[in-house]
N, C-alpha and C positions, 0 to 999 in steps of 0.2 A: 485381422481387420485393418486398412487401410484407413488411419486418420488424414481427416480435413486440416492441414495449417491454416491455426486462426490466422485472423488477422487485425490487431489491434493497436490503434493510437491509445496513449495515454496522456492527459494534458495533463499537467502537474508539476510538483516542485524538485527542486536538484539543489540537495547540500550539501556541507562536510561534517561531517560525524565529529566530535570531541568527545570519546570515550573515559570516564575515570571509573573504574572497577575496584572497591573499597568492599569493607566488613558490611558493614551499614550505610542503608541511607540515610541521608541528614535530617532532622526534625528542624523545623522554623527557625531560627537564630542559630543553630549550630551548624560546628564545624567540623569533618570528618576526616580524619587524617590517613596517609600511609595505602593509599590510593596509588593503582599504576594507570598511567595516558596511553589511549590508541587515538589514532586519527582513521577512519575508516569514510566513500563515500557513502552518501547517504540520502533523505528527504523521501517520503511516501510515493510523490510520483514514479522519481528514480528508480526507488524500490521494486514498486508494482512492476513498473516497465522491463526490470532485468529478470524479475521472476517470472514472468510470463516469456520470455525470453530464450529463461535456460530450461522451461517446462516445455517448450515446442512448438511455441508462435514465433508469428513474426513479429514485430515493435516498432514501430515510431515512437517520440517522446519529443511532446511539444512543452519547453518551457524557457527559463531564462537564468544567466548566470551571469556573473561581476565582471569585468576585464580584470583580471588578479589569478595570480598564482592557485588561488585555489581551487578555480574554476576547471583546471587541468584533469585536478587530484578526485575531483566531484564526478567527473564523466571516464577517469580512466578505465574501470573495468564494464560501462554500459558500450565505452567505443571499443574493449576487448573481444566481447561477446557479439558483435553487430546490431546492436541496437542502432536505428537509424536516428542519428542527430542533426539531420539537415532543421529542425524546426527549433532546435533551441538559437537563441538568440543567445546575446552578450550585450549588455547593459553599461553603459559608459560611464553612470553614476550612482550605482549601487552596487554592494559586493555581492559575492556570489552567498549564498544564504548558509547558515549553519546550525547545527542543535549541540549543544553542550547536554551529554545525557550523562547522567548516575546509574553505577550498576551494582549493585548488593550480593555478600556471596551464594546468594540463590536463585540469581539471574533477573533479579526484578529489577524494574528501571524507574527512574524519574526524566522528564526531558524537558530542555528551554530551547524554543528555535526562535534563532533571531530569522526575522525571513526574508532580507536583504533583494536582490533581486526579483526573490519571486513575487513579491508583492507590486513589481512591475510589470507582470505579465497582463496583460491587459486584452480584449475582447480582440481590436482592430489587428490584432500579432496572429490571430487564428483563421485557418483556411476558411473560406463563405461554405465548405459543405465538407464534413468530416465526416470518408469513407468508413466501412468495415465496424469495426464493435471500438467502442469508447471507454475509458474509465476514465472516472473524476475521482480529487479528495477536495480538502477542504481547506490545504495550506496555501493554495495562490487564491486569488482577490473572487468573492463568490459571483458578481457580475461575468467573470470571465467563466468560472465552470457554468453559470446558466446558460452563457454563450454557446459552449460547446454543446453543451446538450443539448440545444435548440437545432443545432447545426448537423445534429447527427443522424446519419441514415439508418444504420445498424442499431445491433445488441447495445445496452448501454450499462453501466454498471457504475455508481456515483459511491465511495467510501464517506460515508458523514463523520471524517475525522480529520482534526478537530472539532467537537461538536460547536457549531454555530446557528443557533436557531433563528438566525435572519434568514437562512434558507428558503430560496422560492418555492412555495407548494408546486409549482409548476416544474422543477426539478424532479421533485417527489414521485409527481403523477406521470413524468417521461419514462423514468427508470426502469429496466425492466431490473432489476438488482440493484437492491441499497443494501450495504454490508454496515455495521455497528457494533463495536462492542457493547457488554452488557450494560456499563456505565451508559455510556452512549443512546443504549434503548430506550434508559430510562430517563433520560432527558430529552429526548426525540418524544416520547409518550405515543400516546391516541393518534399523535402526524404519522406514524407508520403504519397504520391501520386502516381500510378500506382503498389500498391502493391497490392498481392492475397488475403491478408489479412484484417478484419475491423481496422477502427479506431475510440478510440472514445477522444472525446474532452469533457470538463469540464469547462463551466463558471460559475462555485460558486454559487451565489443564485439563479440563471438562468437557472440553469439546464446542462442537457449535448446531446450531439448530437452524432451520431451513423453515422460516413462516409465511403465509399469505393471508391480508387480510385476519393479522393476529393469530391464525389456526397454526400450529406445527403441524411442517409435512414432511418431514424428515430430520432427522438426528445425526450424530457420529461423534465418536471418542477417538481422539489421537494415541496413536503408539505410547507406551511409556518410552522416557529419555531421558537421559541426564540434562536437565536445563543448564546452560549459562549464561546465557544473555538471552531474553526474549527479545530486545531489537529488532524489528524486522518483521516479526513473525508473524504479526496481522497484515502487514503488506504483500508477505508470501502466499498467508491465506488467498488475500484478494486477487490477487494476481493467478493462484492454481483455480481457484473455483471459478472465476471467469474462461478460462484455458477448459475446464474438465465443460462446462455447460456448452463454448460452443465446439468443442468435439462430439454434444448429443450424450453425452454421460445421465445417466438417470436420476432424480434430484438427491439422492443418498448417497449414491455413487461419487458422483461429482463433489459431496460435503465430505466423504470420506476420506480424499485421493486430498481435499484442501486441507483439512484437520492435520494427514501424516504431513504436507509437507509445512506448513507451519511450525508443527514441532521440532521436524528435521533442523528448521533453522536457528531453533533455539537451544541447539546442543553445541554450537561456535559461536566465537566471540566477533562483535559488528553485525551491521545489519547487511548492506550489499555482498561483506567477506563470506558471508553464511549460508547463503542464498543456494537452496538445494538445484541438483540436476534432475532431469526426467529419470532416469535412472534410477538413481536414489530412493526416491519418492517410491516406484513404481518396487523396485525392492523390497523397503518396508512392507510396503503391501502384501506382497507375495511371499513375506515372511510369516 
């Protein structure tokens, strides 16, 4: 069967990873010692955008970065892969954004993003009509994802993460796909419910569920893997299961092919470093 190359913008955020990989995560006032540093690119838009990328779309990624050295380090492997960056800007007076994330030896993570940049991206920086399928998060300014999704022609698919419940209902009710982790659901409540649109939900080793209008309408359990860093791997989700829905994948299908590649990503260290191929993914499968 001959697949359709999607084709998808991503507005969103672009940062630089500061990885510290330790025994434990730190509890409130403490300090956790004997940690090693990676610097990895990184930020959810970013993310999304290469994973759908190296799954078999095409990619735009509209967002914004610092004038500074880091800004280089942030887009090196999205300009590797062909992601097109004509739409990221550079910011004259703001850096380019960063997350300082915790990783414990069983791959859990804690993360603090400073968001530098992206918090400049603003409504008037986005084309008047954004072709082809969309995704949003929730790291650049929410005025600007409503923008987008006002503006959007296609498929649309908004990640509510970080959760912020200033969120327009009018986002809500465009979506044809809102993604959330569990946490996330349950701070989203009852607003995920009677919408036109899917929802999907994510419990980590568990798999993720596929709802409409609160009903489950499909399910899927990821491969088993050796975790090491989950980083990433809700971004990979969102990025495959947008990739599998507009190739016409069936809705269990499509959460199945998301689920493996997620996991895939959480058996390397960093988030973008990790970030599975078609291949891959399609391997697990077939194994």
């Amino acid at each position: 069967m001959t697949l359709i190359t999607p084709k998808i913008v991503v507005v969103g955020s672009i940062n630089l990873d500061f990885v510290a990989t330790g025994p434990t995560l730190p509890e409130p006032g403490e300090t956790v010692t004997g940690a090693t540093l990676a610097i990895h690119p990184g930020g959810k838009g970013a993310n999304q955008a290469l994973a759908a990328r190296r799954l078999g779309a095409e990619v735009r990624l509209i967002g914004r970065v610092g004038a500074d050295a880091m800004a280089d380090q942030a887009l090196a492997l999205l300009r590797a892969d062909d992601v097109d960056l004509t739409g990221v800007g550079v910011d004259a007076t703001a850096p380019t954004g960063a997350a300082l994330i915790a990783v414990d030896a069983e791959g859990e993570n804690q993360i603090m993003v400073a968001s530098g940049a992206n918090a400049a991206l603003t409504p008037d920086m986005l084309p008047e009509v954004i072709d082809g399928a969309l995704i949003c998060q929730l790291e650049v300014p929410l005025e600007t994802v409503a923008a987008a999704v006002a503006r959007a022609t296609g498929f649309v698919c908004v990640n509510l993460a970080p959760a912020d419940l200033a969120i327009d209902d009018a986002v809500l009710r465009r979506a044809d796909l809102l993604v959330v982790n569990e946490g996330e659901a349950g701070d989203y409540g009852r607003r995920l419910h009677g919408l036109p649109g899917l929802v999907a939900v994510t419990w980590g080793s568990r798999g993720a569920g596929l709802l409409r209008d609160g009903v489950r309408v499909a399910t899927a359990e990821p491969p088993e893997v050796d975790a090491v860093d989950t980083t990433g791997a809700g971004d990979t989700f969102v990025g495959a299961l947008v990739v599998a829905m507009l190739e016409g994948m069936a809705p269990a299908e499509a959460l199945r092919f998301a689920c493996a590649a997620g996991a895939l990503t959480a058996t390397k260290a960093g988030a973008q470093s990790s970030l599975p191929w078609r291949a891959e993914v399609e391997g697990v499968l077939d194994g």
